[in-house]
C-alpha positions in Angstrom: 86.9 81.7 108.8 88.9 83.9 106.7 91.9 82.9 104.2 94.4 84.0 106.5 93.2 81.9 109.2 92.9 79.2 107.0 96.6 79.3 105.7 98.1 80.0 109.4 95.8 77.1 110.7 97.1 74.6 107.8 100.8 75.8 108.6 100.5 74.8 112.3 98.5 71.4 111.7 95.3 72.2 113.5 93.7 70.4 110.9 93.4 66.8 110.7 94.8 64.7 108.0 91.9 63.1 106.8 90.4 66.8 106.2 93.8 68.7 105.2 94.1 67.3 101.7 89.9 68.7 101.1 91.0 72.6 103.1 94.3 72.4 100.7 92.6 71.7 97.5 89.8 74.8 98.6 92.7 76.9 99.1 94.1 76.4 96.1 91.1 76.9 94.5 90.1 80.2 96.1 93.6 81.2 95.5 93.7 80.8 91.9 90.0 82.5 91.4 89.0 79.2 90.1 86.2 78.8 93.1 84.3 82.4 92.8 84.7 82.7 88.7 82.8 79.4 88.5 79.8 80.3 90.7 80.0 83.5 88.4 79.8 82.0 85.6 77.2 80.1 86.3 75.1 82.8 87.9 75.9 84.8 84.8 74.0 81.9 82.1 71.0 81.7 85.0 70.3 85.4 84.5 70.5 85.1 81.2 68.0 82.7 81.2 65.6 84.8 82.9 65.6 87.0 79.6 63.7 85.0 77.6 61.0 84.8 80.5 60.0 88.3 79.9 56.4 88.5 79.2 54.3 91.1 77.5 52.5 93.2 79.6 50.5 95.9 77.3 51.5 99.4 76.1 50.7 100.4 80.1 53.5 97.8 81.4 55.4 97.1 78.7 57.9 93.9 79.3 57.7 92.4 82.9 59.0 89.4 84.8 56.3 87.0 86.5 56.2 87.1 90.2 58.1 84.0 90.7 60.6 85.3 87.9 61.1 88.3 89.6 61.3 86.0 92.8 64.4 83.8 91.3 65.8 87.3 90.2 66.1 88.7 93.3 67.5 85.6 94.9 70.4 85.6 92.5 71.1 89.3 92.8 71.6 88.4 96.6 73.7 85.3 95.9 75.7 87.5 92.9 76.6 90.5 95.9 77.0 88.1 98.6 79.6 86.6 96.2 81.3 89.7 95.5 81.6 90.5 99.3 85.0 89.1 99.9 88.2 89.8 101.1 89.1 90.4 97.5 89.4 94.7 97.3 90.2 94.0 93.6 86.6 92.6 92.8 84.6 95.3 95.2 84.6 97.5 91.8 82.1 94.7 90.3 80.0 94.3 93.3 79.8 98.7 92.9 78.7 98.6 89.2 76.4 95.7 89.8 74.6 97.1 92.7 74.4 100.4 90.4 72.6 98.9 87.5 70.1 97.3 90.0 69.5 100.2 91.6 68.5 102.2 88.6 66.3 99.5 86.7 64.4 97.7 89.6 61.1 98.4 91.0 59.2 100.0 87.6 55.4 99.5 87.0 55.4 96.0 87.4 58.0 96.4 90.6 60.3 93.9 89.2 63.1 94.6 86.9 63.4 95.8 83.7 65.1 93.8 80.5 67.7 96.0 80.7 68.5 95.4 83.9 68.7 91.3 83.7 71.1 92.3 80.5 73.0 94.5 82.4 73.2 92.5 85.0 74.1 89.5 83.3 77.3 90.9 81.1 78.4 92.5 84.0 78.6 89.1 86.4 79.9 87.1 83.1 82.6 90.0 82.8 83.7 89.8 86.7 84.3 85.7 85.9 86.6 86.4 82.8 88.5 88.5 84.4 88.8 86.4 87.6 89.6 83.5 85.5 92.1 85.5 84.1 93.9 87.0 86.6 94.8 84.3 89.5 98.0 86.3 90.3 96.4 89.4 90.9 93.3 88.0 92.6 95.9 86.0 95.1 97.3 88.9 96.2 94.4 90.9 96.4 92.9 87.7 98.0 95.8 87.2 100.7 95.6 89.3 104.1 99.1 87.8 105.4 100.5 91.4 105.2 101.1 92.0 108.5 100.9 95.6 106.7 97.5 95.1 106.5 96.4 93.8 109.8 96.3 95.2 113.1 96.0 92.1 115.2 98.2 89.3 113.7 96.1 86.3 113.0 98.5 84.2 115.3 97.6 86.1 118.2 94.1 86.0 117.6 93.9 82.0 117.9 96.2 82.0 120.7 93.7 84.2 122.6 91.3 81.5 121.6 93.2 78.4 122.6 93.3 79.9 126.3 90.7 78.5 129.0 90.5 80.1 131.7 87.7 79.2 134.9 88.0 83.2 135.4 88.2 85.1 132.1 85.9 85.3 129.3 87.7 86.2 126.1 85.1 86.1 123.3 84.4 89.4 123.6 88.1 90.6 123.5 88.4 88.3 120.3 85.6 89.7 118.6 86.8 93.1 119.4 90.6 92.1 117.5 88.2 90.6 114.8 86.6 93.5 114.2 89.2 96.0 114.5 91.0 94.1 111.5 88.0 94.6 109.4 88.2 97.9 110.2 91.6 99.0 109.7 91.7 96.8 106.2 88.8 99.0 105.4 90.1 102.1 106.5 87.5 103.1 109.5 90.1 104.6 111.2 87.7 106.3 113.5 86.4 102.9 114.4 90.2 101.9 114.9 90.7 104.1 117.5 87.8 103.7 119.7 88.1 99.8 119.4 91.6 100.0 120.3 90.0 102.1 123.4 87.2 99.0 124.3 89.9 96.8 124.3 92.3 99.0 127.1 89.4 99.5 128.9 88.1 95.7 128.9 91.6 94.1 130.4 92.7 96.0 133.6 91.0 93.4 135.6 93.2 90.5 134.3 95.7 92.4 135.8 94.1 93.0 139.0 93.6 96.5 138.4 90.4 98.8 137.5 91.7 100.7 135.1 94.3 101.3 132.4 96.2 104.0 133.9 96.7 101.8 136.9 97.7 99.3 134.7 100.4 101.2 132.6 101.7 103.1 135.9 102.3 99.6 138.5 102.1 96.1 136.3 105.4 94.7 134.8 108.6 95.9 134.1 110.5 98.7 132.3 110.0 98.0 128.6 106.1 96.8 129.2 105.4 100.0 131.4 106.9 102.2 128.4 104.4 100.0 125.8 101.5 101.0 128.1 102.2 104.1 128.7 102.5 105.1 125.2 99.1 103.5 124.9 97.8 105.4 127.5 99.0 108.6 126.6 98.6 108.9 122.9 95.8 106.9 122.0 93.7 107.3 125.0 93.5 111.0 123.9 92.8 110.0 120.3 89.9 108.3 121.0 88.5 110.6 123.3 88.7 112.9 120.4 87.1 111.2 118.2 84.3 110.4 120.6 83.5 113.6 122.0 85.2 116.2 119.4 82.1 118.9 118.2 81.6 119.6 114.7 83.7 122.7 113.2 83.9 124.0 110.2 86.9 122.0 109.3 87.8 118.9 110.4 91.2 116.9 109.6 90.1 113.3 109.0 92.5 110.4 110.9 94.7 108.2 108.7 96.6 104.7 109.4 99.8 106.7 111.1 97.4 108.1 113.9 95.8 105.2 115.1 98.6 102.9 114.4 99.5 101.6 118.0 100.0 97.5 116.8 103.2 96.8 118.3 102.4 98.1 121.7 98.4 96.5 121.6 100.2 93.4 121.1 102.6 93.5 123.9 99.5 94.0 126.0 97.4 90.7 124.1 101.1 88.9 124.7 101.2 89.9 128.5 97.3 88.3 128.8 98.5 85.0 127.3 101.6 84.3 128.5 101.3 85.9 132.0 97.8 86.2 133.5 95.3 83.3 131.9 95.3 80.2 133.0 
């Protein structure tokens, strides 16, 4: 569950009492950068305890961590990037620099990793804290989605999709695929963007009782929802079949967020599925 969904969820009470005081006071800490910079911090002093570990291995081998050294290395590289993969774009940069230095000091003679790179390592993760810990403005921007400039499926509409039961529709897929078209427009896969938007059209014409979209744009509702579909059908129905089945040339101009940006009329059609034909 992602910080949005956590902030819209504690604004409309779906959390109990008893557990709203413990999700307020994680907020608050995730926030402020409090939560990640301590993990980081501590992470940082456990790899630099794994310096002094380093045992001689000959003028063949040089310096080399044990197997289970190397073992407890590895782990907290994993923990250390899992950490840095966050909604936080402002702390990618870390995770980037991080991954560098392991990439270019691990796997020597002894296939473990070098001094070096436990040093390099281990400044780098102690500088991401610092500057976590001293920035909880920045990082709470960074940190917060609520943008609606930065989503293409509001959060709001997301849960309502999943408060609906119906004895005839399944919706998990068609909530994964608004899940996943966020993550992809906040990452800017606009080629992703479009062909998602495309499952989606092509996954709801039979809540409507039709069998496919155009059907659906040309004879369900009235005036203003017609005009919302067929936009949808007519502009980014042809983007996406370009970007599926376009050949290589020798130059190609790349999609941006104007292109594929069809949220107002993708959520008329979500709104028409809850209000209209679930149940």
């Amino acid at each position: 569950m992602g910080v949005q969904e956590v902030q819209y969820r504690l604004s409309t009470g779906k959390f109990g009492e008893r557990k709203k005081p413990v999700v307020e006071m994680w907020l608050a800490d995730v926030m402020s950068g409090a939560a990640i910079a301590d993990e980081l911090f501590e992470l940082s002093e456990r790899f630099a305890a794994l310096q002094t570990k380093f045992v001689e291995g000959g003028s063949f081998s040089g310096l080399f961590l044990k197997s289970e050294d190397a073992s407890d290395f590895e782990a907290l590289f994993t923990t250390t990037i899992a950490l840095l993969s966050s909604e936080r774009q402002d702390i990618n940069l870390f995770r980037s620099r991080i991954v560098a230095a392991y990439n270019e000091d691990v796997g020597g003679m002894m296939g473990g990793p070098s001094l070096n790179c436990v040093m390099k390592i281990s400044k780098l993760v102690s500088n991401s804290a610092e500057l976590l810990a001293r920035q909880p403005h920045a990082i709470a921007k960074a940190l917060s989605t609520t943008d609606a400039d930065n989503v293409y499926v509001s959060v709001e509409r997301i849960e309502q999709l999943r408060e609906v039961h119906s004895p005839q529709w399944d919706l998990s897929k068609l909530i994964r695929l608004c899940e996943e078209l966020n993550g992809a427009f906040q990452n800017q896969n606009y080629f992703s963007v479009g062909m998602l938007v495309r499952a989606i059209m092509d996954h709801l014409p039979p809540v409507f009782g039709q069998s496919s979209f155009g059907q659906l744009a040309a004879q369900h509702g009235g005036k203003s929802f017609k005009g919302s579909m067929d936009h949808l059908q007519k502009s980014m129905r042809h983007i996406s079949d370009n970007f599926l089945h376009e050949h290589i040339k020798k130059k190609i101009s790349l999609p941006n967020r104007i292109q594929v940006d069809v949220r107002r009329e993708l959520d008329v059609l979500l709104s028409e599925v809850i209000n209209n034909y679930i149940g």
